[in-house]
N, C-alpha and C positions, 0 to 999 in steps of 0.2 A: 237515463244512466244515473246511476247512484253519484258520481262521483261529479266534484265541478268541471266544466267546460276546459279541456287542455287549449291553451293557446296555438292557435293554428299551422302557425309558426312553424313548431316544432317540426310537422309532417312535410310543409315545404321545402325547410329547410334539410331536412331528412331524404329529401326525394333529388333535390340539389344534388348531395353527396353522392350518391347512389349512381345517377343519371351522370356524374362525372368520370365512374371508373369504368361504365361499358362503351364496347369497343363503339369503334364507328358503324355506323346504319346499323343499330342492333335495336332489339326491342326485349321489355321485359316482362316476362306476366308471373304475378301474384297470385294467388287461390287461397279462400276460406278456409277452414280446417271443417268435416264434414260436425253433422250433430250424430253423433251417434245414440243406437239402438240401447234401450234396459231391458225390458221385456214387455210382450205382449204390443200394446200402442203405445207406452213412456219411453222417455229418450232424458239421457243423464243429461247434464249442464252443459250448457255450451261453452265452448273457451277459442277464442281467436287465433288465427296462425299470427304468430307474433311478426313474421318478416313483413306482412301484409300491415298488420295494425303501426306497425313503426314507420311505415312510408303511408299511410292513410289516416292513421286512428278509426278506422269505422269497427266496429265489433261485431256486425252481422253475419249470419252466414248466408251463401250465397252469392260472394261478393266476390269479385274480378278485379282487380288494376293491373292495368297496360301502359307500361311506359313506352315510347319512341320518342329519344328527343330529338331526331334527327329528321321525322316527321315533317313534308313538305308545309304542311299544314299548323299553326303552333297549336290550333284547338286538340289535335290530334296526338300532342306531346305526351299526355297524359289522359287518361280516358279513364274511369269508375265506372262497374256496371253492378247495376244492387238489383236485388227482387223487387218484383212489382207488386203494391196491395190488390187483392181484389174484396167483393162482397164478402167470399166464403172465408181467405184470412183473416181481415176485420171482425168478422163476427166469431173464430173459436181462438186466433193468435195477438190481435189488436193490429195496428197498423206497423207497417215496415218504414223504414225512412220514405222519406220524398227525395227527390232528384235537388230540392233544395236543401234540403238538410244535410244531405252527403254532403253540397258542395262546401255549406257551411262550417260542418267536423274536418273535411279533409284539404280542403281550399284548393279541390280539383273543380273546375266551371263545367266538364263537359262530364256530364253522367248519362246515361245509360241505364236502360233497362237488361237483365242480364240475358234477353232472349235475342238481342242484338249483338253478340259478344260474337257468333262463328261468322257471321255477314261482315263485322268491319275486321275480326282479322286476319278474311280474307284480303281484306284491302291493302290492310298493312304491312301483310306478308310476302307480296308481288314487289312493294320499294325494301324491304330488312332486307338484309344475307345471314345477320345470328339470333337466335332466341334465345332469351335467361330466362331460365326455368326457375322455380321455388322448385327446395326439396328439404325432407326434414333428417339432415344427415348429423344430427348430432351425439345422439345417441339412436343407435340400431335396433336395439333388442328391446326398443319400446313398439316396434313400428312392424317387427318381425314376422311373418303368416298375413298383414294384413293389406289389404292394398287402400290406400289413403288417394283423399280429392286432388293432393298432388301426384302420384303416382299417375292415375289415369287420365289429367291432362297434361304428362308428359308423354305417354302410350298415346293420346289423342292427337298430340303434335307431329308428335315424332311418324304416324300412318297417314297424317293428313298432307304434313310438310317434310319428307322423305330427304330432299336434297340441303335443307337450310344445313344452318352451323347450327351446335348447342354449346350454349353456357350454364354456369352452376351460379344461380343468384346469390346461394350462399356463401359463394369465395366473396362475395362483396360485402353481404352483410355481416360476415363472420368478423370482417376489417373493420365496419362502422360502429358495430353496435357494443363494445367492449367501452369507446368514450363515452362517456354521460355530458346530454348537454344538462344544462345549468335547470333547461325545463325538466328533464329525465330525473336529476338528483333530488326538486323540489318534488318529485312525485313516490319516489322512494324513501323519502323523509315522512312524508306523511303514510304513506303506510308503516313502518315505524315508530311513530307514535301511535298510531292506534294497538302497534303490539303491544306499546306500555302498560297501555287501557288495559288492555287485557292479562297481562303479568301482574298486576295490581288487581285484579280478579280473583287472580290463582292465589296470592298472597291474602287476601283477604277471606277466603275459603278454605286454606290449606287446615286440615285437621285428621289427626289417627281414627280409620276406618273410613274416609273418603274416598269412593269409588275414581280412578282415575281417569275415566267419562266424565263428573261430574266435574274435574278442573278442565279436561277439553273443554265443556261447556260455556264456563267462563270466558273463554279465548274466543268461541264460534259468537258469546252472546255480542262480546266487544266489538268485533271484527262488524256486524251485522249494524250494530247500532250505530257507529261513527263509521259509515260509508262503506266499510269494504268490500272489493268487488265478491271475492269468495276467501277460504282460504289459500295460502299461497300454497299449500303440500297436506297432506293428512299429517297433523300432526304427532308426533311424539310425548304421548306423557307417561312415563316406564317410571315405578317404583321399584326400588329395590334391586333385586339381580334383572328386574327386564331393562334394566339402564345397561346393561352389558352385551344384548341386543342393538344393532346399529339401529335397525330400522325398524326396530319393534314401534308398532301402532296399533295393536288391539285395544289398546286402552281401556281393558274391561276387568282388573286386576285391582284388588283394596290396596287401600294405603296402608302399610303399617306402621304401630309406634316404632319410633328407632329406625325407621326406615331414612331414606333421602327420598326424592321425585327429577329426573330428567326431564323438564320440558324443553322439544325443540319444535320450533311454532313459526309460523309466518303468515304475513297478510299481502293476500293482493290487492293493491289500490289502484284504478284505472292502468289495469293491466302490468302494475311495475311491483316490485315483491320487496317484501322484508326476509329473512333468516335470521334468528336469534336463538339460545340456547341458554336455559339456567338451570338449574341447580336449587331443590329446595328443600328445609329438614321437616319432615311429615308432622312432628308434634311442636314445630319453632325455634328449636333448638340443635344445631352439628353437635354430631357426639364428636369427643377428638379424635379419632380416626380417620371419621369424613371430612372435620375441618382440616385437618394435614392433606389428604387428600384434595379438597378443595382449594386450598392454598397453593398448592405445587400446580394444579393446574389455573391457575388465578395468575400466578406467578410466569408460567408459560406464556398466556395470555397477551399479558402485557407485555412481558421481553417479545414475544414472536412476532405481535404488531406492529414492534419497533423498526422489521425489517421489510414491509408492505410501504415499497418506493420505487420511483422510476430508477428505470435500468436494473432491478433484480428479477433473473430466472426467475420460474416458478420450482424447478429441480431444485435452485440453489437455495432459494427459503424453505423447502421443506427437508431439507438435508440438517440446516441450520434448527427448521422447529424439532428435528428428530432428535440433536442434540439435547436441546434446555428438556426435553420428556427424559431421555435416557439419564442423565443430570435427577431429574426429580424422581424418577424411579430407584434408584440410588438409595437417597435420601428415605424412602419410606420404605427401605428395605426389601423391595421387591425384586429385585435383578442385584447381582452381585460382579465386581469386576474381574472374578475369575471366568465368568461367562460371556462378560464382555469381550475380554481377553482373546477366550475359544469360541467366538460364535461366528457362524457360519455365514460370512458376509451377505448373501442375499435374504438371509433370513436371522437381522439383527437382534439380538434377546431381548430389545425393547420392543418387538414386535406382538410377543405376547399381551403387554397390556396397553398397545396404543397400535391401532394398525390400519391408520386411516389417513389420506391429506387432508392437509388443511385451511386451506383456502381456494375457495373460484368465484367466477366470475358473478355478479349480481346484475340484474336487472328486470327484462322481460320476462324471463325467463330465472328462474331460482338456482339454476345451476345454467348460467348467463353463456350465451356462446363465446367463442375466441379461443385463438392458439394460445396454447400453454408453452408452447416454443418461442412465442412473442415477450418481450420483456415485459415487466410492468409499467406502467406509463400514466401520467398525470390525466387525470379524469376517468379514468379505471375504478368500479366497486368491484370490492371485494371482499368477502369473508375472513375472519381467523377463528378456528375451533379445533383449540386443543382439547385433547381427554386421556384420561386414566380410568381402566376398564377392569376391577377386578373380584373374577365371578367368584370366586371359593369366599371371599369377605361379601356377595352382594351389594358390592359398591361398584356405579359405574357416575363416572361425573364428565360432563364435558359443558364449555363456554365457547360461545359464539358472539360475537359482534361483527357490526357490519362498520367498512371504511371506505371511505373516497382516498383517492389516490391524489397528492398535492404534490407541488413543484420539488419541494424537501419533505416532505415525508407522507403523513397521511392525517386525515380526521376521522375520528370516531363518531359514525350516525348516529347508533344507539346508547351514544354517553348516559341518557336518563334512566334506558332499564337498569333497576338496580344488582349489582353485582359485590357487592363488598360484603360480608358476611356481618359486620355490625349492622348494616342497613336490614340488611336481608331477615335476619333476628328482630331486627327493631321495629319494623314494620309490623310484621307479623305479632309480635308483641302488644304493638300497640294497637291492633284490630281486635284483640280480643279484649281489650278491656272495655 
């Protein structure tokens, strides 16, 4: 693994949590997320199901955990089943873990070979009454047409084991994984700072007629050199009106003079992510436009962060960031409050140039599971990313920082990426001399 050794802890302790909220005599199983097909014999990158890696740590695929704590047996409480090397892996794939090294990463004793997984749970299945299934319900319409390794070992259960009970693992984990322990936070710190690395790339590269691949580049080179697992999302680096694009990612667009650059970029570090979002001027310099522009969203920023505390909605903070936008939109002359006055309450006239929320969940996952009905709560990350999107000016700007959620209020992760427009000049300034 690229990254240091997580304290084992973490997963014990994870698996603790987890094994406390199912019912009695129940059991839990976990599954790999499969490697999927490119063409021909390649196959894209693998990435772990995160329910699975947050109660094991193991990253492989192929990989099984079965909980039962109610298991007559305590060996039997928790069971790991990983692939086995043989000659013909070792020689085109390299080796797979050992039965020692699982136990090592996941601080499970008893592992398994994953050809032994339908022989013991049968075993286990005759003392259960419920099964917790993994499923990946958090967004659908990524998952849509296709049928995933969770999918078929719930069709596999569910024909084999006709009568049990079913649960949804993800009511549990949807509950646990929203707290960050203290391990989790130091993990998404450092991915984090390796964003710096790489915004300090972008800054020191940034120049009129720079391909906006060539600043991705920057990001992928940093991300790669200080450990990161992969990127956390294909990144964002829109100049100009493709800043007005949410999710513009072609990145294959010049820079121009007088332009601005949108970068929103994230790293994955032993599986835990960053989200960050800047703003940069193409030749070093905000013309004043973009810096008023820049400002009222700067300005956003920091008022909206102010309200990222336990006990606040998520409806009710972004009711409040809709506010300080329509407020600044005002201000730069965009919206008027005769429109204000007659707009159409479901479709507020600040909606034209800001029509996004702005904040969720961080962690494993970049857009981090949990109810948004849940209040927010102390050891909770989360995002704030205001923006001002406006295509007839080819300006689109938005600011991203990541926060931990604190007993009164919150902490800013990424206090070091630079965001202040003297900085942000200055720098750039000062790499070119």
């Amino acid at each position: 693994m690229r990254y240091d050794s997580i304290p084992v802890s973490l997963f014990e302790k994870n698996r603790k949590r987890f094994t406390d909220k199912m019912q009695k005599n129940s059991l839990a199983i976990l599954t790999s997320n499969d490697v999927m097909p490119n063409n021909a014999d390649d196959v894209m990158g693998f990435a772990q199901n995160n329910d699975l890696f947050y109660l094991s740590g193991i990253e492989q695929d192929e990989t099984i955990l079965v909980l039962f704590p109610d298991a007559f047996k305590e060996e039997n409480r928790a069971v790991l089943f990983v692939k086995e090397s043989n000659e013909n892996t070792v020689l085109w794939d390299g080796n797979f873990l050992t039965k020692a090294e699982a136990t090592t990463i996941s601080g499970i004793k008893n592992v398994k070979w994953i050809a032994e997984f339908e022989k013991t749970l049968q075993l286990f299945a005759f003392e259960a009454d419920t099964f917790y299934l993994g499923h990946n319900e958090h967004i659908k319409r990524i998952t849509a047409g296709m049928q995933t390794r969770q999918d078929r070992m719930i069709q596999w259960c569910k024909e084999k084991y006709p009568l049990h009970h079913y649960e949804r693992a993800a009511k549990i984990t949807r509950d646990l994984r929203p707290i960050k322990s203290d391990e989790e936070i130091d993990l998404i710190k450092k991915a984090i700072a390796i964003s710096v690395k790489g915004f300090h790339g972008i800054l020191n590269a940034i120049q009129p007629n720079i391909k906006e691949y060539e600043l991705e580049a920057e990001l992928a080179y940093a991300s790669v050199k200080n450990g990161g697992t992969r990127s956390a999302f294909k990144p964002i680096v829109a100049s100009g009106k493709n800043a007005c694009s949410l999710h513009y990612n072609t990145n294959d667009q010049v820079c121009g003079e007088g332009e601005m650059v949108l970068v929103d970029f994230g790293v994955c570090y032993a599986n835990y992510n960053s989200d960050t979002t800047r703003c940069v001027p193409v030749n070093g310099v905000f013309s004043p436009r973009q810096k008023a522009v820049y400002e009222a969203v700067l300005h956003c920023l920091k008022e909206g962060s102010k309200l990222l505390k336990p006990g606040i909605l998520s409806k009710d903070y972004e009711l409040e960031m809709a506010k300080l936008i329509e407020a600044e939109l005002l201000k730069l002359g965009l919206i008027t409050q005769d429109e204000i006055a007659n707009q159409n309450p479901d479709n507020p006239a600040y909606k034209k140039y800001f029509m996004h929320g702005t904040a969720h969940h961080l962690g494993l996952d970049v857009h981090d599971v949990g109810l948004y009905s849940r209040p927010f709560e102390k050891g909770m990350v989360l995002t704030c990313e205001p923006g001002i999107y406006i295509p007839e000016e080819g300006i689109g700007c938005r600011l991203e920082n990541d926060y931990l959620l604190t007993e009164n209020g919150n902490i800013n992760l990424s206090e070091a990426l630079p965001i202040e427009i003297a900085d942000i000049e200055g720098l750039i300034k000062n790499n070119k001399q």
